[in-house]
N, C-alpha and C positions, 0 to 999 in steps of 0.2 A: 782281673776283678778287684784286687785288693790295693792297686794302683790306681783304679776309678776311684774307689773310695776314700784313697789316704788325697785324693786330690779334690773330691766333695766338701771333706770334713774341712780341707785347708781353706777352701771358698766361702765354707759358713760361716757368717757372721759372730763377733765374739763382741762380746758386752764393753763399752766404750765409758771408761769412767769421766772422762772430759764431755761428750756430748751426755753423758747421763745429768751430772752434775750444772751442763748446759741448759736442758731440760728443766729440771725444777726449777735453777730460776728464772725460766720464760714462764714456768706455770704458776710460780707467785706474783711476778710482773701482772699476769693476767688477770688475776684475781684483783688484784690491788686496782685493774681498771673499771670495777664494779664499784665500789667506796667512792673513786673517783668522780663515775657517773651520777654517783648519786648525790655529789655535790654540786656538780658542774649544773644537776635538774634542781636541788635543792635552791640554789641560789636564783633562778630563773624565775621560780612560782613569787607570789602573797608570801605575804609572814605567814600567816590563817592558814596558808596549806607544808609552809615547810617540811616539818615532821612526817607527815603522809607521803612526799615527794621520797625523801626519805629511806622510808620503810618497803615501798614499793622496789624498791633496788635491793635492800637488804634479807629482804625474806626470798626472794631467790636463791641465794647464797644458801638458806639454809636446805628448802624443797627441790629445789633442781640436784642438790649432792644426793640428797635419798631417791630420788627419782634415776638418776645417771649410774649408782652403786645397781639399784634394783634391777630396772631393765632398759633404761638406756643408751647403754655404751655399748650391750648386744645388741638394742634396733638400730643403732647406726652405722656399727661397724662389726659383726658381725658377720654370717656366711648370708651373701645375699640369695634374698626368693625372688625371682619376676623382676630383680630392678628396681622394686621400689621399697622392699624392707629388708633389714639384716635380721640374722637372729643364729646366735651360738649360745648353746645349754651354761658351757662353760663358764661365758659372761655374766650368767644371771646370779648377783650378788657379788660377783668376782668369786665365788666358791670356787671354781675351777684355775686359775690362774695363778701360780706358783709365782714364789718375790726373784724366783732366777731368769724366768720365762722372758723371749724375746720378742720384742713387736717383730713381724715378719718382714725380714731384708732389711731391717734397722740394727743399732748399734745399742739401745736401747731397752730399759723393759718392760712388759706390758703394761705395767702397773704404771709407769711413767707417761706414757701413752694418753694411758684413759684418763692419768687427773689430768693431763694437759689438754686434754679436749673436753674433759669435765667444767673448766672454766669458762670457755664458749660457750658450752650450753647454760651457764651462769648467767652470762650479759646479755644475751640474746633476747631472753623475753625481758631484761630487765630495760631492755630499749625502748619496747613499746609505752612504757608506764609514762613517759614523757609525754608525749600525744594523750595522754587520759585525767592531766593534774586537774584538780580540785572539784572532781565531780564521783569517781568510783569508789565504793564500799569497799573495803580492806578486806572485807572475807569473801565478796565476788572476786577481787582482782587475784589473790593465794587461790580460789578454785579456776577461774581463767587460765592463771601460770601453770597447773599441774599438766590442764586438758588441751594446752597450747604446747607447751612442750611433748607432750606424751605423742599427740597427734599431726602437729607439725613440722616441729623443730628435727625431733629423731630420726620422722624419714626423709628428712628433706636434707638434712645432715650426710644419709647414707647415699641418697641421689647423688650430690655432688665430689664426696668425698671417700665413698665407702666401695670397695670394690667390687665390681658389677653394676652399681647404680648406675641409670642411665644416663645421665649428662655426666659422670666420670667416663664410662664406657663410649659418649659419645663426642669427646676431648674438649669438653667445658675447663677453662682455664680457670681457677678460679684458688689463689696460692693460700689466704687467711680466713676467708669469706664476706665475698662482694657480696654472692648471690645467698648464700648459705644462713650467712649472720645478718646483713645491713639491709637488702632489699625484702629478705623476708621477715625481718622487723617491721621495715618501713610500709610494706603491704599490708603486715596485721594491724599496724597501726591505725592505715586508712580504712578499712574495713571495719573497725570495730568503732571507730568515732563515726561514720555513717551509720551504724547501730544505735550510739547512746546518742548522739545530738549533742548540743552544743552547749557552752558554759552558761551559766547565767549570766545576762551584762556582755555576752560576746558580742563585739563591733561597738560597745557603746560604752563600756566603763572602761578605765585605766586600768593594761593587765601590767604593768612592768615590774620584772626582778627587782626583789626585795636586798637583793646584796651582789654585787657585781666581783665585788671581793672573792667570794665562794664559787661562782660561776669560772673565776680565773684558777681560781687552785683546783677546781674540778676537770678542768681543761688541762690543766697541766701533769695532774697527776694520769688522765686517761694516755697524751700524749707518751710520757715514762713508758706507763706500762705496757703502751701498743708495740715498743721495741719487741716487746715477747711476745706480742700477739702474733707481730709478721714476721720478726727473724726465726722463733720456734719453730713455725710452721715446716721448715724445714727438715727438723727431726735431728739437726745435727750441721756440723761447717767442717763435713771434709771435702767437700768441693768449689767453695765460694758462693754458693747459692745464698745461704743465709747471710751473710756480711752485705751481698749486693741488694740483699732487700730491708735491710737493716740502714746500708744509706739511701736509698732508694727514698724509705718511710721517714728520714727530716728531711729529707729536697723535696719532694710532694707535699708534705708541709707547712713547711714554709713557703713554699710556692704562693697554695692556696689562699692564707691567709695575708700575703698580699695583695693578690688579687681579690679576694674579699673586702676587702679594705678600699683598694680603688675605685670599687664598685660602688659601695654606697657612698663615698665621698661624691663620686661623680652624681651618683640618683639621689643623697639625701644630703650632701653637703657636711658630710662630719665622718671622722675615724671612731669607731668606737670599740670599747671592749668588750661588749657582747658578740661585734663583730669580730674582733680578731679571736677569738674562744671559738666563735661558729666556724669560723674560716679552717682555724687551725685542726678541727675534728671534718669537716669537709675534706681535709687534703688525708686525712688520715682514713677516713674510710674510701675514699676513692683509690687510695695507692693499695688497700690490702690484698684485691683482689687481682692488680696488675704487676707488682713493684716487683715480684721472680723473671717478668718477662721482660719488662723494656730497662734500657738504658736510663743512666741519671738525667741527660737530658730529656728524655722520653718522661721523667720524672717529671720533672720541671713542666711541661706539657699538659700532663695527666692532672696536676694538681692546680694548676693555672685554670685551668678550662674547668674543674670541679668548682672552683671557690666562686666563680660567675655564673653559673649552672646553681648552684646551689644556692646563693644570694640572689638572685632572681628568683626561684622558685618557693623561696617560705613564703614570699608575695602573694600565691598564687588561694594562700587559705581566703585571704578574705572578697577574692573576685571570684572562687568558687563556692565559697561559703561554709567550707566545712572546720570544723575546730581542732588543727594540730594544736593544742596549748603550747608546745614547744619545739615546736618544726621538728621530728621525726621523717616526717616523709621528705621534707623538704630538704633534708641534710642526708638521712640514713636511706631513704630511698633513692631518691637523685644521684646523691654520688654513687650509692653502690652501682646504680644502672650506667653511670659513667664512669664511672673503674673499670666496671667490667667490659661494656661497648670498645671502651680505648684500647685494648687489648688486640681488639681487628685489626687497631689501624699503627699503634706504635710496639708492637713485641718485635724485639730486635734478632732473635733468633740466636741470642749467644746469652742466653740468662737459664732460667728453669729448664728449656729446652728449645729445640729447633726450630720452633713455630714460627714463622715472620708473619708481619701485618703490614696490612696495605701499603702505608710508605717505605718498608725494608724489601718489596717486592714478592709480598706473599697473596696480594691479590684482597680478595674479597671474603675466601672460604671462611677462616678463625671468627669474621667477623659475624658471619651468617650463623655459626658454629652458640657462640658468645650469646646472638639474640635466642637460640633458643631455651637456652640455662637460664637468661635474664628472664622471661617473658614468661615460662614454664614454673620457674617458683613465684615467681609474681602473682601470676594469676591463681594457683593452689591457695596458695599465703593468703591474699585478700579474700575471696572466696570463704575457706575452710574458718578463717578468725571473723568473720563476717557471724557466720553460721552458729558459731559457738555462741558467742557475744546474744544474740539474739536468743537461742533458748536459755541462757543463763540470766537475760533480763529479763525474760518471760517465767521463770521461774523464781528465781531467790530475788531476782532483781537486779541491776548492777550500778544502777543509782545511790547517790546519799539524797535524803530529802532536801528540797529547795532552798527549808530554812536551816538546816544545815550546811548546806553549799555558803548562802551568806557568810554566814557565822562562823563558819571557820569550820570545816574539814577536820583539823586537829584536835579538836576539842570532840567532837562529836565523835571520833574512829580512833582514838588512840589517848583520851581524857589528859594532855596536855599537851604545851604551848611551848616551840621550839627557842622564846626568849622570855626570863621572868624578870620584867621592869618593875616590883614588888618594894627592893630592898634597894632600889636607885637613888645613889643622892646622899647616903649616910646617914647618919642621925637626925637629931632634933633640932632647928636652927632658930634661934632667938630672934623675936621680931626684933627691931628700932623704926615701926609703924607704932605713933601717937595712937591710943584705945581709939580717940575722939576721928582721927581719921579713919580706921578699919572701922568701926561701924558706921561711917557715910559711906564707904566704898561698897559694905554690903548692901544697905540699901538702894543704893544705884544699880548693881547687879541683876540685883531682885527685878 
């Protein structure tokens, strides 16, 4: 007996200062990919709606951490009920959860754990706010975020990631969140813009980014910090897992955003950098939820096939009519449903684990496995943010009014204006305009 145990105690897990110290900065990486978004949407909108684009990202950061401390880091991971919710006493608040305590069968502690899944649930509803620019009330959208996350994000969280959930229990693949983060984004997105309807002027006035500049450094910073979104996910690199998904996520990439790029060259006849920004977040959300499984070349595949997948389908808002202001579905749903799909057909079987897909000679199962994780939060996602969206505009409302849509968003939800052209120009400059001239030229004016 006392030899079972001195050979227990030698198997338990002991606290890993290298993957701890790992850890946090995958969980500042991640956070840092919210400020990111919020410029990469910033720079996309009007001047008139900047600031709101904005704020919609930023107020996440502060609700989703009290929401995540409170109770859900227990509904997601947690001691699962039924498969579709967690819930430990312990969790609630973190009161229970000592700064020694170890996440289970990790090297890590739990505390490290939950803030690094506390940032997912950060960005997560901060996605959708893309698909919603220059039309929703700043205190609809903070009640949206609380009753979006509380009711979708947590359990949908625990489904896929949390133990017992059923598409974890039912070997959904799924390494940073395809299905978890990007399709059920991109589902509340579509779901709640069939609710509020469309922009003013949508299909008929000029929407284009007001700063291409900010679009690229919002791009670039998301790209940084997704190294921690998918190599963390791992929980640590004593196996190679996290390094191979770490290159994985610049060769899908960059894949993508070449073919992105070839894409519209070929349909619109020009490179642009709104494309290659789209391109380069196409290949990154498409690798997150496959880059543990497949090889680099499988890499290269994945993200090739996302960034033509994905640029064909922002298209698709105005043959169907509905208003993603800023392709959400068409980037964060598409690839995630193509991340995750590819999985069937490219997981190598020497990555995260033993799975192979269709062309490594694993057949058809993974892939059949894949559509029910994709299609199952899909349809929750859309549905449940549909539902919401609708008593919340039947109630408070989730509109700005018309004449504030015009006029500028910013001014009306947040009483200022993202650039003050006021004091432009410097002082007072001396005419050498003859008197006799300036007053002909006013009266011609006139």
């Amino acid at each position: 007996m006392a030899s079972a145990a001195i050979t227990l105690a030698a198997e338990a897990p002991k606290l890993s200062s290298a993957n701890t110290g790992f850890m946090l900065i995958a969980s500042a990486l991640v956070l840092i990919m919210t400020p990111g978004l919020a410029f990469f949407y910033g720079g996309m909108v009007r001047v008139k709606s900047t600031l709101n684009m904005l704020m919609m990202s930023f107020i996440s950061m502060g609700v989703v951490t009290i929401l995540w401390v409170l109770y859900g880091f227990s509904m997601s991971f947690g001691t699962d009920h039924g498969s579709v919710i967690g819930w430990t006493g312990d969790f609630v608040g973190w009161a229970g959860i000592d700064k020694m305590d170890l996440w289970p069968g990790y090297t890590i502690p739990t505390f490290v754990f939950a803030v690094f899944q506390m940032m997912f649930a950060i960005i997560t509803p901060a996605l959708i706010s893309g698909a919603l620019a220059d039309r929703v009330k700043f205190s609809a959208w903070t009640l949206f975020l609380i009753l979006w996350a509380t009711i979708v994000y947590f359990p949908v969280a625990h489904w896929v990631w949390g133990t017992g959930g059923w598409a974890f229990e039912l070997g959904v693949i799924d390494f940073a969140g395809g299905t978890a983060v990007h399709i059920n984004a991109g589902a509340a997105a579509l779901g709640v813009i069939l609710v509020i309807g469309k922009r003013v002027g949508f299909k008929k006035d000029p929407m284009r980014p007001h700063s291409l500049p900010l679009v690229m450094l919002g791009a670039g910073l998301l790209w940084f910090g997704w190294f921690g979104f998918n190599a963390g996910s791992w929980l640590g690199n004593d196996d190679g897992v996290g390094p191979l998904m770490f290159v994985n996520t610049q060769i899908a990439t960059g894949a993508a955003m070449l073919a992105w790029l070839a894409y519209e060259k070929i349909r619109h006849g020009a490179f642009t950098t709104l494309g290659a920004a789209s391109g380069a977040v196409a290949g990154l959300v498409a690798i997150t939820p496959s880059g543990g499984a497949v090889s680099p070349l499988g890499a290269i595949a994945v993200g090739a096939i996302a960034g033509v997948l994905c640029a064909a389908a922002v298209g698709l808002k105005f043959k169907f009519g509905y208003d993603d202001s800023l392709d959400v579905v068409g980037v964060h749903m598409v690839g995630g449903i193509a991340g995750s799909l590819l999985i069937g057909l490219f997981a190598s079987g020497k990555g995260q684990s033993d799975v192979k897909g269709l062309f490594y000679g694993g057949g058809m199962h993974q892939f059949w496995i894949q559509c029910a994780g994709v299609f199952g939060v899909l349809a929750y996602s859309l549905i449940a943010s549909a539902i919401l969206a609708f008593l919340l505009d039947k109630t408070i409302g989730m509109r700005v009014s018309e004449d504030e849509e015009v006029s500028g968003i910013d001014q009306a939800e947040h009483a200022e204006t993202a650039y003050d052209f006021s004091g432009a120009g410097g002082g007072a400059v001396k005419s050498t305009v003859p008197a006799g001239v300036g007053a002909a030229s006013k009266k011609v004016d006139a």
